[in-house]
MARZAFI-885671 format. One record per residue (C-alpha): x, y, z. Coordinates in pm, 1 decimal. Last residue first. Example, Ala and Ser with C-alpha at 12.3 -4.5 7.8 and 13.67 -1.06 7.14 Angstrom:
<fifis>
<fifi xx="1367.0" yy="-106.0" zz="714.0"/>
<fifi xx="1230.0" yy="-450.0" zz="780.0"/>
</fifis>
This chain:
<fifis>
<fifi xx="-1499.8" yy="-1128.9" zz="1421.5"/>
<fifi xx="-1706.8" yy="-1448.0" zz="1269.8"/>
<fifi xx="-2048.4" yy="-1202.9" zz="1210.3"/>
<fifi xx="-1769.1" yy="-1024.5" zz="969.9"/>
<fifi xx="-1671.9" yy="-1343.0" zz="855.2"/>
<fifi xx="-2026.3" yy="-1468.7" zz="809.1"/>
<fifi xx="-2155.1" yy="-1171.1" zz="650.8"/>
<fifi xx="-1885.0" yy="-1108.2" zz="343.9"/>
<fifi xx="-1900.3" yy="-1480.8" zz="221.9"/>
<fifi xx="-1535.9" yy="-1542.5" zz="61.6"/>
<fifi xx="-1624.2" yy="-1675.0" zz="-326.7"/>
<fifi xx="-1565.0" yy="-2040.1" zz="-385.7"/>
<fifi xx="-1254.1" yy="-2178.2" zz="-550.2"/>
<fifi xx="-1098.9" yy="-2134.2" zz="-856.6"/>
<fifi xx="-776.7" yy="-2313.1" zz="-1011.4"/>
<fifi xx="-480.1" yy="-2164.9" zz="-1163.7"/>
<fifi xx="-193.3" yy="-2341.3" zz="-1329.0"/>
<fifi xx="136.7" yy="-2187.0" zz="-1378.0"/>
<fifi xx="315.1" yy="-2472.8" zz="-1562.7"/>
<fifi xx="718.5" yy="-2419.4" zz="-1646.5"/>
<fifi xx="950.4" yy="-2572.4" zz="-1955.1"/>
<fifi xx="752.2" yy="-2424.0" zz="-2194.5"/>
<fifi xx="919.2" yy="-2057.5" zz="-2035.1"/>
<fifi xx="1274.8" yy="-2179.9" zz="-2142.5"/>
<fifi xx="1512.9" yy="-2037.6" zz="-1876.2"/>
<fifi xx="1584.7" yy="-2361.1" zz="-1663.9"/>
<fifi xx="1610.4" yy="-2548.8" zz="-2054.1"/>
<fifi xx="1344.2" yy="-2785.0" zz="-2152.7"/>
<fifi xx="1080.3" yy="-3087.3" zz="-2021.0"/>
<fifi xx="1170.1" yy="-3095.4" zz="-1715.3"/>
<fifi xx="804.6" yy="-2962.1" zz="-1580.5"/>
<fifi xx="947.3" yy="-2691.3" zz="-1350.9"/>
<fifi xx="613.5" yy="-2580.5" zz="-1110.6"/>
<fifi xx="428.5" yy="-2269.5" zz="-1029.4"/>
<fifi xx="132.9" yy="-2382.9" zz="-890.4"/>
<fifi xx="-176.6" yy="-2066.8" zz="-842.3"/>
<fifi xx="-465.9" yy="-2119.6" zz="-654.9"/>
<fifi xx="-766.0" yy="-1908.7" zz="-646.1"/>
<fifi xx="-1034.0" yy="-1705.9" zz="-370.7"/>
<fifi xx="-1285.4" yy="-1514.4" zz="-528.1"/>
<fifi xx="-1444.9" yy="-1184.5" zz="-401.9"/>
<fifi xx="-1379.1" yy="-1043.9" zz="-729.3"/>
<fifi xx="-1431.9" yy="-1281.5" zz="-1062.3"/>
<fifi xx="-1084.2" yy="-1364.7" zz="-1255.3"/>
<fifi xx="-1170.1" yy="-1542.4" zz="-1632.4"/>
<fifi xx="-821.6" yy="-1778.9" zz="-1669.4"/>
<fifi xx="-706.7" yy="-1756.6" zz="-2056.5"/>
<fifi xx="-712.3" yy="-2133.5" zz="-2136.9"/>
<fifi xx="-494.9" yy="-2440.3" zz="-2117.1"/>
<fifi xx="-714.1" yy="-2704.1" zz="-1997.2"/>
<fifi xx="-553.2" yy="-2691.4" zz="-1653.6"/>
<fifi xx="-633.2" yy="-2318.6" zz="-1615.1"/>
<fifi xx="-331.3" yy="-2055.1" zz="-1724.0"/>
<fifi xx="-113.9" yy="-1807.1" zz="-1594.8"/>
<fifi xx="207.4" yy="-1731.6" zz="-1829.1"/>
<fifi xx="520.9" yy="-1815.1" zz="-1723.2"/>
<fifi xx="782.6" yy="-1531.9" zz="-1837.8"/>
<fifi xx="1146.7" yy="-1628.6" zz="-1843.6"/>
<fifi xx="1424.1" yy="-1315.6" zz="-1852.5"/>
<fifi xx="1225.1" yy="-1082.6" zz="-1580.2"/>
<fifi xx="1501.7" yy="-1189.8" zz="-1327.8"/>
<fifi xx="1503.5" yy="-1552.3" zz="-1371.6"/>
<fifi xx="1142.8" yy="-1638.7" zz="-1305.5"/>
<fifi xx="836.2" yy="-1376.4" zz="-1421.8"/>
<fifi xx="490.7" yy="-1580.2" zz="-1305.6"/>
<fifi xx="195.3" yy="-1420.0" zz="-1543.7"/>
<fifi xx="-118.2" yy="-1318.8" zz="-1585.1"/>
<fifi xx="-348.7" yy="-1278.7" zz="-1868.8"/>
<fifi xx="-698.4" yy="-1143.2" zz="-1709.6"/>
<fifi xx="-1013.5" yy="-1244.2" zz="-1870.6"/>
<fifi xx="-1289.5" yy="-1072.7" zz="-1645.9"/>
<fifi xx="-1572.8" yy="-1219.6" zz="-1385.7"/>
<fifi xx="-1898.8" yy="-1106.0" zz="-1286.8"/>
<fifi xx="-1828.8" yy="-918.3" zz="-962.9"/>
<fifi xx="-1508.3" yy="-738.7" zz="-1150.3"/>
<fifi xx="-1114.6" yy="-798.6" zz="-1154.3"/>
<fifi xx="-849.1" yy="-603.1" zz="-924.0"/>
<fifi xx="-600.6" yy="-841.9" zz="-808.3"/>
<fifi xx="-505.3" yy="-929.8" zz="-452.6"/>
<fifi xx="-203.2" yy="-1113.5" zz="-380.0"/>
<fifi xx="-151.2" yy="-1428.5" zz="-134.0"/>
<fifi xx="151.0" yy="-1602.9" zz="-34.2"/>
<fifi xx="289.2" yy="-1949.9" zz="-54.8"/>
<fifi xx="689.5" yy="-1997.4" zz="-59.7"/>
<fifi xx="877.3" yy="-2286.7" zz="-175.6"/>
<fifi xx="1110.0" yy="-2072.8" zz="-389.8"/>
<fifi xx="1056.5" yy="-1733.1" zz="-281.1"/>
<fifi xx="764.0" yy="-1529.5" zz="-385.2"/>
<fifi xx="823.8" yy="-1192.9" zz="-480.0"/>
<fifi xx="668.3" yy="-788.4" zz="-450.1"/>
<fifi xx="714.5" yy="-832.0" zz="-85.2"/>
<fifi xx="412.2" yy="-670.1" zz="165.3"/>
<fifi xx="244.5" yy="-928.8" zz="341.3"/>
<fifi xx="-67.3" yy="-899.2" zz="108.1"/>
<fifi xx="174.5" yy="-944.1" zz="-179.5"/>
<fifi xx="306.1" yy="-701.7" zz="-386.2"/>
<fifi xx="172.4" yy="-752.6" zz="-744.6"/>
<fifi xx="400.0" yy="-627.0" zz="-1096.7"/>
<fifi xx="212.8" yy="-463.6" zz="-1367.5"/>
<fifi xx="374.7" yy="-442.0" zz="-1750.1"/>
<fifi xx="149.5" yy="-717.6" zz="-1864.1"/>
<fifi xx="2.9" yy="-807.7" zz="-1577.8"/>
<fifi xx="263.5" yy="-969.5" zz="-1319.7"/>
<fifi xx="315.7" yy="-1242.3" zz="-1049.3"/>
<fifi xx="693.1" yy="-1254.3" zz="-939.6"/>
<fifi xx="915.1" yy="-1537.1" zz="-845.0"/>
<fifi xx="1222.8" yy="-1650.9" zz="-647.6"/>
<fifi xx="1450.0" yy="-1894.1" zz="-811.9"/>
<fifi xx="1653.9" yy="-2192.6" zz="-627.8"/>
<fifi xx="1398.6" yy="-2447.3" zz="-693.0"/>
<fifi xx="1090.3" yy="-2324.5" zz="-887.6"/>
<fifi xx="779.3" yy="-2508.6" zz="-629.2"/>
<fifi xx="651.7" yy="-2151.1" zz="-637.6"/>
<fifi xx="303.6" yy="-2118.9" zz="-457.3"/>
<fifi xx="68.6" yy="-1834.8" zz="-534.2"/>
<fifi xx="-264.6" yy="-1723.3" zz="-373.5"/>
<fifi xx="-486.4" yy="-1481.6" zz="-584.0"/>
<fifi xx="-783.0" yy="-1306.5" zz="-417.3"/>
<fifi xx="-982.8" yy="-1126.6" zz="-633.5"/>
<fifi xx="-1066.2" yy="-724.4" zz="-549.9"/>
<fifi xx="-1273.4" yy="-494.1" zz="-493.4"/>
<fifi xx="-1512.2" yy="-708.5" zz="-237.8"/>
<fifi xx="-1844.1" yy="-568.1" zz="-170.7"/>
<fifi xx="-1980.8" yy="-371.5" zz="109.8"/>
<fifi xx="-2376.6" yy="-244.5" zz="110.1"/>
<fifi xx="-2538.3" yy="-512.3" zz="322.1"/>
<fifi xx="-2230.1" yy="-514.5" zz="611.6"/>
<fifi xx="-2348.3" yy="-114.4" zz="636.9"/>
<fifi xx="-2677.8" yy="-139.8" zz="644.7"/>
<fifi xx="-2663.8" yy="-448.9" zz="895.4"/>
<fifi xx="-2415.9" yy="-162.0" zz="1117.1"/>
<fifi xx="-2648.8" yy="101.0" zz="1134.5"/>
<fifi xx="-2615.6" yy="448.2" zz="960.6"/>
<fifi xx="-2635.3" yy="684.9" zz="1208.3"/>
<fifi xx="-2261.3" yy="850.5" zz="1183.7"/>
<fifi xx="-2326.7" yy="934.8" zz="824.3"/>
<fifi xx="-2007.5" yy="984.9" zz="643.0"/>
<fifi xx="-1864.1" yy="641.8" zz="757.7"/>
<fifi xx="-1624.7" yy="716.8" zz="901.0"/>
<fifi xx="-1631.2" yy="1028.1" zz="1051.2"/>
<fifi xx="-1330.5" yy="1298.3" zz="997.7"/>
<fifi xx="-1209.9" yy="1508.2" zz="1311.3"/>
<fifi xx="-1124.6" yy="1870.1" zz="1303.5"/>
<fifi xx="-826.3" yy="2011.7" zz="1473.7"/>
<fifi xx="-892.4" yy="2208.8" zz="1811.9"/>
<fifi xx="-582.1" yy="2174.2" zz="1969.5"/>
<fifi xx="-410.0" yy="2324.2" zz="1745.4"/>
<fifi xx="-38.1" yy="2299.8" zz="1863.5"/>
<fifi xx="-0.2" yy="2046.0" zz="1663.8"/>
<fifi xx="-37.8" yy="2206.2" zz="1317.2"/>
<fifi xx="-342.7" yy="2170.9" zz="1111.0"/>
<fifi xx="-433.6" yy="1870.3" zz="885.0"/>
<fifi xx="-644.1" yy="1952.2" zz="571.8"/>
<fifi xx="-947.3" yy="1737.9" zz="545.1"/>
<fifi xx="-1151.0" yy="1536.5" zz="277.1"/>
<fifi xx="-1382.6" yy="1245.5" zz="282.5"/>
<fifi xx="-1418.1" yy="986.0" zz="28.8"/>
<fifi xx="-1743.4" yy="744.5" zz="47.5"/>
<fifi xx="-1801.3" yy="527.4" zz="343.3"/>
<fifi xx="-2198.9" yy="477.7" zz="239.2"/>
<fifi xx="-2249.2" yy="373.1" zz="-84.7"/>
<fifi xx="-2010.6" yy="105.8" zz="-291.4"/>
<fifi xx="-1807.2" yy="-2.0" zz="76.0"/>
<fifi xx="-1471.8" yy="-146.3" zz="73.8"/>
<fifi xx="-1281.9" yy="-511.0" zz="147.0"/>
<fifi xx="-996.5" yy="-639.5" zz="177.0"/>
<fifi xx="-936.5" yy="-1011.0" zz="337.6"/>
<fifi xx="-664.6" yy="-1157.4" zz="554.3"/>
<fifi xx="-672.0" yy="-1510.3" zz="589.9"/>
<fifi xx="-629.2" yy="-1743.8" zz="910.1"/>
<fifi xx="-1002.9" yy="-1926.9" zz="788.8"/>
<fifi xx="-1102.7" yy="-1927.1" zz="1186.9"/>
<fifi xx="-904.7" yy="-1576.8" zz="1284.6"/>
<fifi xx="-1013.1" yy="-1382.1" zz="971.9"/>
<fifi xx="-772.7" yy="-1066.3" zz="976.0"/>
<fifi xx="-914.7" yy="-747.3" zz="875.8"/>
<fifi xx="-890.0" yy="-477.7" zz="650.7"/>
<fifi xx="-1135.6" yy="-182.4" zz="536.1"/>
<fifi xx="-1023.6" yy="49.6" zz="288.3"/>
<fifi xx="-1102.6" yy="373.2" zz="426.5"/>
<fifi xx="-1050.2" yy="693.7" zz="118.6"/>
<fifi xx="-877.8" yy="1009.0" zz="226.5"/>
<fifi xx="-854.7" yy="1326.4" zz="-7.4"/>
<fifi xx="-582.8" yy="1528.6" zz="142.7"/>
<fifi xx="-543.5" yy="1886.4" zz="190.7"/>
<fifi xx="-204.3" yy="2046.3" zz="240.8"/>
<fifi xx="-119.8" yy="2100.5" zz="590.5"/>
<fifi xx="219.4" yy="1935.9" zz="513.8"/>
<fifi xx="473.8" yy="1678.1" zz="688.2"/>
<fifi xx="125.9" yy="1481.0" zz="822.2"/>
<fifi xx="12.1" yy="1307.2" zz="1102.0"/>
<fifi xx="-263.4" yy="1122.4" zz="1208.3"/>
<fifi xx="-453.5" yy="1100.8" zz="1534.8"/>
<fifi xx="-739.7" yy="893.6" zz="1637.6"/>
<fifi xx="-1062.2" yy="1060.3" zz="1778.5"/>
<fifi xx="-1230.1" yy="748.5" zz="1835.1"/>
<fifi xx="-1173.0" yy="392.2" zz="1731.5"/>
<fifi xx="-1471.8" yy="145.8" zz="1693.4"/>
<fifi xx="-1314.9" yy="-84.3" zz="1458.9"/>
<fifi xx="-894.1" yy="11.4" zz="1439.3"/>
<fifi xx="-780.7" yy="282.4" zz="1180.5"/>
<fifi xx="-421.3" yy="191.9" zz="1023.4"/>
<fifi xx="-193.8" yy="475.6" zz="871.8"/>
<fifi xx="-164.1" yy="727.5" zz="567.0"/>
<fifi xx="-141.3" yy="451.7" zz="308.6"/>
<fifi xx="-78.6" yy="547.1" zz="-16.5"/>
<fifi xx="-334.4" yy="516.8" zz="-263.2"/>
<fifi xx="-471.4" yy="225.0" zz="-407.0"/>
<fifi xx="-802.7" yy="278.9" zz="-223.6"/>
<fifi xx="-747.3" yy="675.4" zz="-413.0"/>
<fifi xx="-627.7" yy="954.3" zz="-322.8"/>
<fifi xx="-465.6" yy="901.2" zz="18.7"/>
<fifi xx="-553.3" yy="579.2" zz="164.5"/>
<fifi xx="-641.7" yy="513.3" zz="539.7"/>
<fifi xx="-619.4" yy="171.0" zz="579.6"/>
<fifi xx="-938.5" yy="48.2" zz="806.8"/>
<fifi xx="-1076.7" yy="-151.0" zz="1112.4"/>
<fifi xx="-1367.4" yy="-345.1" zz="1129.5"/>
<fifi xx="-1678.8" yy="-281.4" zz="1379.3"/>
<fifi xx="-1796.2" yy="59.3" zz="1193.7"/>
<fifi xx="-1780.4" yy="397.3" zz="1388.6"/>
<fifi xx="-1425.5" yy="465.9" zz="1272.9"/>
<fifi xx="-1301.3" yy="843.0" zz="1389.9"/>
<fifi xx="-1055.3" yy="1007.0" zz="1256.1"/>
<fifi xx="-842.0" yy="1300.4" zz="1373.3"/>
<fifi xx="-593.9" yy="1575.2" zz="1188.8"/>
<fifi xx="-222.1" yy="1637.2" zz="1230.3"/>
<fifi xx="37.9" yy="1906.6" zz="1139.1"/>
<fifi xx="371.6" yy="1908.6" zz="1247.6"/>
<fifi xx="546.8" yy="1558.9" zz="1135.2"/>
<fifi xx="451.2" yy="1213.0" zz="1043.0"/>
<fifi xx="233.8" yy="1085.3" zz="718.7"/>
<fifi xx="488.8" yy="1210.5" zz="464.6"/>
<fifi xx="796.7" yy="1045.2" zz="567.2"/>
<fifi xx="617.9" yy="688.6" zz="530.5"/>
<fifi xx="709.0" yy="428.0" zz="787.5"/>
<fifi xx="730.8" yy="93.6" zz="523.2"/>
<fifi xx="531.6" yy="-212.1" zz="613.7"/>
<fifi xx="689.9" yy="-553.1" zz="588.5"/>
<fifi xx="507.3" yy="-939.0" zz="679.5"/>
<fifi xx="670.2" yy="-1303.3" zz="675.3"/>
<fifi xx="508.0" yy="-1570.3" zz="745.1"/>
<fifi xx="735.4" yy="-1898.2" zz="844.6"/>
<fifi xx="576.3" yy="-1946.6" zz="1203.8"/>
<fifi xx="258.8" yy="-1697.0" zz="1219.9"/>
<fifi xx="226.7" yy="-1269.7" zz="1189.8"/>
<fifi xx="-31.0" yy="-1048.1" zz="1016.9"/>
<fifi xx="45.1" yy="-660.6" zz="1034.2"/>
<fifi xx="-166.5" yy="-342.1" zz="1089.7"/>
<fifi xx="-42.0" yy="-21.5" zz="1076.4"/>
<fifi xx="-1.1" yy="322.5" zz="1294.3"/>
<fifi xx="317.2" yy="568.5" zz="1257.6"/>
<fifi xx="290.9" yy="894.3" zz="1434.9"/>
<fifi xx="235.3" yy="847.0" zz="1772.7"/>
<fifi xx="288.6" yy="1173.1" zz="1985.6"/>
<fifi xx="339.5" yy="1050.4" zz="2315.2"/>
<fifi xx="65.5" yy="1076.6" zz="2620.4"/>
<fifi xx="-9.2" yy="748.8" zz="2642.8"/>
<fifi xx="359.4" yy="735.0" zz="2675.7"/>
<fifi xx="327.0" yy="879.9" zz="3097.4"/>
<fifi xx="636.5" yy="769.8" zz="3230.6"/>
<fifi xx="860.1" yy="809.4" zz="2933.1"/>
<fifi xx="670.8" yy="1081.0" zz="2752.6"/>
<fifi xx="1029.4" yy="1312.8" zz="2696.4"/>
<fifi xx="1213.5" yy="1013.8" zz="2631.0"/>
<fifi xx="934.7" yy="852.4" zz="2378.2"/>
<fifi xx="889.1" yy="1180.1" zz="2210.9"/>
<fifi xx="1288.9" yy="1223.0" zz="2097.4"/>
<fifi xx="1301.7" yy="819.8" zz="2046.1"/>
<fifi xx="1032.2" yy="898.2" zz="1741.1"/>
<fifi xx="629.9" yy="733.1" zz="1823.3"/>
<fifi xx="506.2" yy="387.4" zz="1635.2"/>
<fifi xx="228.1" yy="195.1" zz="1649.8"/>
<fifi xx="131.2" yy="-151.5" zz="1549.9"/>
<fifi xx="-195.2" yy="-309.6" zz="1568.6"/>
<fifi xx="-112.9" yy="-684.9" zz="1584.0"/>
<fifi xx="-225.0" yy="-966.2" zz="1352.0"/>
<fifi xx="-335.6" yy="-1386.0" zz="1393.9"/>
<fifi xx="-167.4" yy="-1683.9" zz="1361.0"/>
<fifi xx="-122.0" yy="-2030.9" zz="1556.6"/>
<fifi xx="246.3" yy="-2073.7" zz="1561.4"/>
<fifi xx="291.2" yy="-1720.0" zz="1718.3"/>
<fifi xx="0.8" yy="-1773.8" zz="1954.7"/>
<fifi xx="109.6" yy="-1596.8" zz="2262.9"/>
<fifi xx="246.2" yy="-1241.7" zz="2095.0"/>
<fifi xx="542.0" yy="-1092.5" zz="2215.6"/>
<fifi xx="796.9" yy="-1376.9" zz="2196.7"/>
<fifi xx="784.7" yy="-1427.2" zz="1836.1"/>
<fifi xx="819.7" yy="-1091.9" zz="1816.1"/>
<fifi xx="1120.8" yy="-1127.0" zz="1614.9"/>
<fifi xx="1158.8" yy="-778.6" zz="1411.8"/>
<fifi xx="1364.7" yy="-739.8" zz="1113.8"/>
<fifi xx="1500.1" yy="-396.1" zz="1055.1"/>
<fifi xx="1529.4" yy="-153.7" zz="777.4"/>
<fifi xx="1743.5" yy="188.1" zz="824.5"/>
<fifi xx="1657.7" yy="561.0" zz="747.9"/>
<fifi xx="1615.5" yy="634.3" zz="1129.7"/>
<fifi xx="1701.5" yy="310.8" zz="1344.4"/>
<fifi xx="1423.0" yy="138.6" zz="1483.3"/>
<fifi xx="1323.2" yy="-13.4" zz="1838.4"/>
<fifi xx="1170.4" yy="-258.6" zz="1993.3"/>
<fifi xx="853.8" yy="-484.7" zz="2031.8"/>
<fifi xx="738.2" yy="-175.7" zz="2334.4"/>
<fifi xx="382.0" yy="-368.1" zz="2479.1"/>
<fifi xx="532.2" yy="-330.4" zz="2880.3"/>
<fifi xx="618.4" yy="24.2" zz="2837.2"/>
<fifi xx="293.2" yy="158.0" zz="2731.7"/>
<fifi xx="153.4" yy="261.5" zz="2368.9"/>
<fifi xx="-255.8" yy="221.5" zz="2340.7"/>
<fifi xx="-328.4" yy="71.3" zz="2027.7"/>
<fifi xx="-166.2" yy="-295.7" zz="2031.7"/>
<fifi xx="162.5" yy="-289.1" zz="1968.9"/>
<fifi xx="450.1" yy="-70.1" zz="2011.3"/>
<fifi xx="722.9" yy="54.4" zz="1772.7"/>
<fifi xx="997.7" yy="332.1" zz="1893.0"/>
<fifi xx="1143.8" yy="527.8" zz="1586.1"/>
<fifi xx="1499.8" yy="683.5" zz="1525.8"/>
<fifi xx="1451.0" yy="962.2" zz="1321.6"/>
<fifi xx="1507.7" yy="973.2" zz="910.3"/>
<fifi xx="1200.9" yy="834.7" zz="880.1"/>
<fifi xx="1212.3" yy="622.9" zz="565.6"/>
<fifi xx="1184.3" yy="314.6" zz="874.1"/>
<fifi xx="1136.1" yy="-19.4" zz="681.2"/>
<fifi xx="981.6" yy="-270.6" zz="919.3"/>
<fifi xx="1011.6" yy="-644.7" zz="852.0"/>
<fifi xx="832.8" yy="-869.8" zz="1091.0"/>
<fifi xx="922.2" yy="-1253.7" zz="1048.1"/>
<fifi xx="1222.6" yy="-1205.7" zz="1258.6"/>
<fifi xx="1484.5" yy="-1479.7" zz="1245.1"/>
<fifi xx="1767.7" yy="-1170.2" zz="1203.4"/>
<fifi xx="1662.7" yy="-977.6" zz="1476.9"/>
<fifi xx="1801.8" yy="-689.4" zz="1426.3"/>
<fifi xx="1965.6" yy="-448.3" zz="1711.1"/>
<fifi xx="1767.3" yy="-164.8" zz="1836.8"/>
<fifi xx="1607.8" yy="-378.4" zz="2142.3"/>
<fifi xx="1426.0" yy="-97.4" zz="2362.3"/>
<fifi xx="1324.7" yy="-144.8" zz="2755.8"/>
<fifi xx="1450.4" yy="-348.7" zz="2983.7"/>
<fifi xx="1771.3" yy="-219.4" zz="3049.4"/>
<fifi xx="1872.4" yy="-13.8" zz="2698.1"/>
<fifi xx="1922.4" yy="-278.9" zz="2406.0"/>
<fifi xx="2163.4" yy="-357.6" zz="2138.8"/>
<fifi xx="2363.6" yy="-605.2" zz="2333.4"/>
<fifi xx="2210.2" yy="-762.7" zz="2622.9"/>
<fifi xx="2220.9" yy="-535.1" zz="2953.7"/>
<fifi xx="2089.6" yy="-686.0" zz="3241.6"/>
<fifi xx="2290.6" yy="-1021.0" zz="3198.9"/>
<fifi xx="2599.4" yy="-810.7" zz="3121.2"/>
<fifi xx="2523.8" yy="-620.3" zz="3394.0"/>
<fifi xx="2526.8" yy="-881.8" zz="3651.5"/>
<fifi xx="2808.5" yy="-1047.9" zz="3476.7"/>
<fifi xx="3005.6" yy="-771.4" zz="3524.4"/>
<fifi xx="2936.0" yy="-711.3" zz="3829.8"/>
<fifi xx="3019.3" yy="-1042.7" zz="3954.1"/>
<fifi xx="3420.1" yy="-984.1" zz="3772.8"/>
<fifi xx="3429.9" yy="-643.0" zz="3997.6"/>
<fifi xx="3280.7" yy="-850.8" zz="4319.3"/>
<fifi xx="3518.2" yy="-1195.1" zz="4228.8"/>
<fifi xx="3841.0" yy="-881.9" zz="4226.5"/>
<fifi xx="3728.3" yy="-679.4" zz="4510.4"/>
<fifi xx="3747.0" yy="-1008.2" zz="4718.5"/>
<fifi xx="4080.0" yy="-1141.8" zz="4580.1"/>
<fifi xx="4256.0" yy="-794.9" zz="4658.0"/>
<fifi xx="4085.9" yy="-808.5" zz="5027.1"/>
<fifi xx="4204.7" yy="-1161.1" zz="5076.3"/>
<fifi xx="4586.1" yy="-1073.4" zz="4925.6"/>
<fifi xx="4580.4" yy="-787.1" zz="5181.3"/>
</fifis>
């Protein structure tokens, strides 16, 4: 009797090791992580208020799921373990479909309703966030199609606009969603990762991917309209790469400030960075675009320390009003001279140097 007692016993205590192996906490067998990842470098903010199931890479199957978020919460994501050259560099397509359409798509998810799409950068220390917008998922829907070779932001408005979601090159008949069948004016920002200079760079067309205009119709309309980008679907790819410009200068900031984060600013204007935060850490690098012209414009920026209290303001190393020219890469070192109090601006150097302009043909011929 004692034998049979013992035996049950070591088989109840193995099984719940077994399942405690199978089952880490936070996560359904194999499938969806909920919990944070504290060490993550991804930062998703869900303002969904349904639980959301993130992918990458554009076609959603069990084997690319990165996890899971809570609705109305923010998570960190480590994936880390997802990509193979994590220390290297590079950027995912992410997508993103509500736990209530993942269940009911489970063994066919190509099938799934994916209503969140973006593009994020990822490396050892780099940290990226993107915000799930309320307004681009629901009922009503509309397609794109991208007949260039580099993918796109889909802006609402304006290329500052809100984004409505991430086009990939060469994408056909992707679907976006929308809360409202109101018509939206929709401008493509192009976006792409440079995998030899590890830089992400912004650029848009001046002639031939000019606003288009839909109204997304409800789901159950199968026949919803699809916009073309760009306009004029026979427009050859050398036409198009000899018609884009860059909007915008590219402005990359490093705060050697001990123990206070930093924020670049015009006049009342504050920058988010290309990875998403509005701040630069102490020690941190990270790059901010900033709207200037081709042949160069003064702009008076600044490095805010101390909670808006100290303002640093931007200058060359002879002292002058820096002159900002689009398509431009610069340096910016924030750095306590010792010379006066923590929260005396004299006391800090924000000195900007220029480099060369980014050549438009070679990356995109680099792709």
């Amino acid at each position: 009797m004692k034998k049979k007692l013992w035996s049950l016993l070591f088989l109840f205590v193995g099984s719940l090791v077994f399942f405690s192996c199978e089952n880490p906490a936070g996560t359904e067998p194999g499938e969806i992580n909920w919990e944070p990842e504290p060490n993550g470098t991804l930062t998703i903010i869900n303002n969904v208020s349904k639980d959301m199931v993130l992918f990458q890479g554009q076609t959603p199957s069990s084997s690319n799921i990165i996890g899971g978020v809570r609705g109305s919460t923010t998570k960190p994501f480590d994936i880390s373990d997802d990509v193979e050259d994590f220390d290297v560099g590079g950027y995912i397509i992410l997508r993103g479909m509500t736990l209530d359409e993942y269940t009911k798509n489970k063994t066919n998810l190509s099938n799934g309703k994916i209503e969140y799409s973006a593009m994020a950068t990822y490396g050892r220390g780099q940290k990226f966030r993107a915000e799930i917008n309320p307004l681009y998922s629901g009922d009503y829907y509309f397609k794109a199609t991208n007949f260039g070779k580099i993918g796109m932001e889909l802006r609402k408005n304006s290329p500052d606009g809100e984004k409505i979601g991430y086009l990939p090159a060469l994408a056909t008949n992707y679907e976006f969603y929308s809360s409202s069948p109101s018509s939206m004016t929709i401008f493509p920002v192009y976006v792409y990762y440079n995998n030899v200079t590890k830089k992400v760079t912004t650029i848009r067309a001046t002639s031939f991917a000019d606003s288009v205009s839909i109204g997304p119709r409800p789901v159950t309309d199968q026949a919803v309209s699809t916009v073309l980008f760009p306009n004029d679907p026979q427009i050859k790819w050398d036409q198009i790469a000899a018609s884009i410009v860059y909007p915008v200068a590219f402005i990359t900031v490093t705060n050697g400030v001990t123990n206070q984060d930093s924020r670049l600013a015009a006049a009342s204007r504050v920058y988010f960075a290309q990875n998403g935060y509005d701040s630069i850490n102490s020690g941190e690098t990270l790059t901010f675009e900033v709207t200037a012209t081709n042949d160069g414009q003064q702009i008076n920026l600044n490095c805010i320390l101390y909670g808006g209290t100290t303002t640093v303001a931007v200058k060359t190393a002879d002292g002058t009003t820096p002159i900002i020219k689009n398509g431009y890469d610069y340096t910016v070192n924030l750095a306590y001279s010792g010379s006066g109090g923590l929260t005396d601006p004299t006391s800090y150097t924000a000195v900007i140097t220029e480099g060369t302009k980014r050549d438009i043909l070679s990356e995109i011929i680099s792709l």
